[in-house]
C-alpha positions in Angstrom: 254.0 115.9 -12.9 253.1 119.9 -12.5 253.8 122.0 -14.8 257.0 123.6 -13.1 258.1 120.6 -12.9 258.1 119.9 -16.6 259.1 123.3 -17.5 262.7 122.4 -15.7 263.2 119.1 -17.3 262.4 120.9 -20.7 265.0 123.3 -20.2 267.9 120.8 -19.0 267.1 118.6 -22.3 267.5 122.0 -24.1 271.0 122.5 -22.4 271.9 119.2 -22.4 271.7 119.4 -26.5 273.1 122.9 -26.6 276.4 121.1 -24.9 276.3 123.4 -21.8 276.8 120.9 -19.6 279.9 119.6 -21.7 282.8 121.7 -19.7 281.8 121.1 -15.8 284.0 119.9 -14.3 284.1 115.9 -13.5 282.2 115.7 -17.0 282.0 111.9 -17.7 283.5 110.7 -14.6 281.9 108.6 -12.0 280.7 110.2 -8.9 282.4 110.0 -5.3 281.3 107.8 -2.9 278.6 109.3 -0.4 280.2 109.1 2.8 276.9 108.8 4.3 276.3 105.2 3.3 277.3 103.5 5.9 275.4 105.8 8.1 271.7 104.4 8.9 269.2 105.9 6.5 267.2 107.8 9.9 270.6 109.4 10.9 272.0 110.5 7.4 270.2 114.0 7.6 271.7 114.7 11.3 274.8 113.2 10.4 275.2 115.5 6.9 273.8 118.9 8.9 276.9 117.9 11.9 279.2 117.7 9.2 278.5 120.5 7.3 278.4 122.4 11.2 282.1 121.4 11.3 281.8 118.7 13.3 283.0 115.3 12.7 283.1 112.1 14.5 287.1 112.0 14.9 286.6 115.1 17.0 283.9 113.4 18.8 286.4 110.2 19.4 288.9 112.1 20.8 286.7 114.1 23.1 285.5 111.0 24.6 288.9 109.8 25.3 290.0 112.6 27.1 287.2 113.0 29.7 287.4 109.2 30.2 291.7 109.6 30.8 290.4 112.8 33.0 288.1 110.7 34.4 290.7 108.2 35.3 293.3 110.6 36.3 291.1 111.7 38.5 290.7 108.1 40.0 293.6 107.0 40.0 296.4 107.1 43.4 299.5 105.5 41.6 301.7 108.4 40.6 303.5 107.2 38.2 300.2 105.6 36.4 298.9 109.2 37.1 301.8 111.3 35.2 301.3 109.0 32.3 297.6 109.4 31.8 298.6 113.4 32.1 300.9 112.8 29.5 298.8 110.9 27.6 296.1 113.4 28.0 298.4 116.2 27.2 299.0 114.5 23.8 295.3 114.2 23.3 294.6 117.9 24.0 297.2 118.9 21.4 296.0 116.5 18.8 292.3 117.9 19.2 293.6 121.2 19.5 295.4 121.1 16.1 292.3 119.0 14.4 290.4 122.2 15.1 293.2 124.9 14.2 292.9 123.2 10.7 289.2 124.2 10.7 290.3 127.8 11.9 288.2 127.2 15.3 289.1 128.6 18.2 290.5 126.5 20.9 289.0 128.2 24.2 287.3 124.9 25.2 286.4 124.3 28.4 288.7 121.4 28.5 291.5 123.5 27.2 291.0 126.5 29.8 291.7 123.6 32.3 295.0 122.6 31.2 296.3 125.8 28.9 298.5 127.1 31.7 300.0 123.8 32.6 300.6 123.1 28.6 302.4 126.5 28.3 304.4 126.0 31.4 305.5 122.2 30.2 306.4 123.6 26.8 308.4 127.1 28.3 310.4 124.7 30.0 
């Protein structure tokens, strides 16, 4: 052990008998779950640096299911399956869309800037 490192556990042992750790908060209680620990030990690291980015894998889900309903909308020659997967896809915009208002980030996606003006002109109606 070097001799910083020594120094630092001397000094919590002396504030540990001083009682200066007595009044955190959570003193005595257990601590959370990691979220992480179902995450493979190689992808914790990534996985802890996207979260704390402000990304997070429901986000993610929902991304992936809207390109593949664009995907299919785009496929697809029934017009009444059609409207459906717009509506459907409508409903996933707005979910996503509100996921991220609750982080405070801006909406002006991409995938938004394709559908705003159809959104707005649904919902003026």
């Amino acid at each position: 052990m070097d001799l910083f490192a020594m120094l630092s556990e001397e000094r919590i042992r002396e504030a540990y008998k001083n009682g200066e750790f007595d009044d955190l908060p959570g003193f005595g209680k257990p601590l959370a779950p990691d979220e992480a620990a179902n995450v493979p030990k190689e992808l914790r690291m990534a996985y802890r640096l996207l979260k704390n980015a402000g990304y997070s894998p429901e986000e993610n889900e929902l991304k992936k299911e809207m390109l593949t309903i664009e995907d299919l909308i785009k496929n697809c020659y029934d017009e009444e399956e059609r409207e459906r997967l717009k509506k459907k896809f409508t409903e996933k915009l707005l979910q996503y869309n509100r996921m991220l208002s609750k982080k405070r980030v801006q909406t002006n996606s991409s995938i938004f800037k394709n559908y705003e003006h159809k959104i707005e002109k649904k919902l003026l109606e």
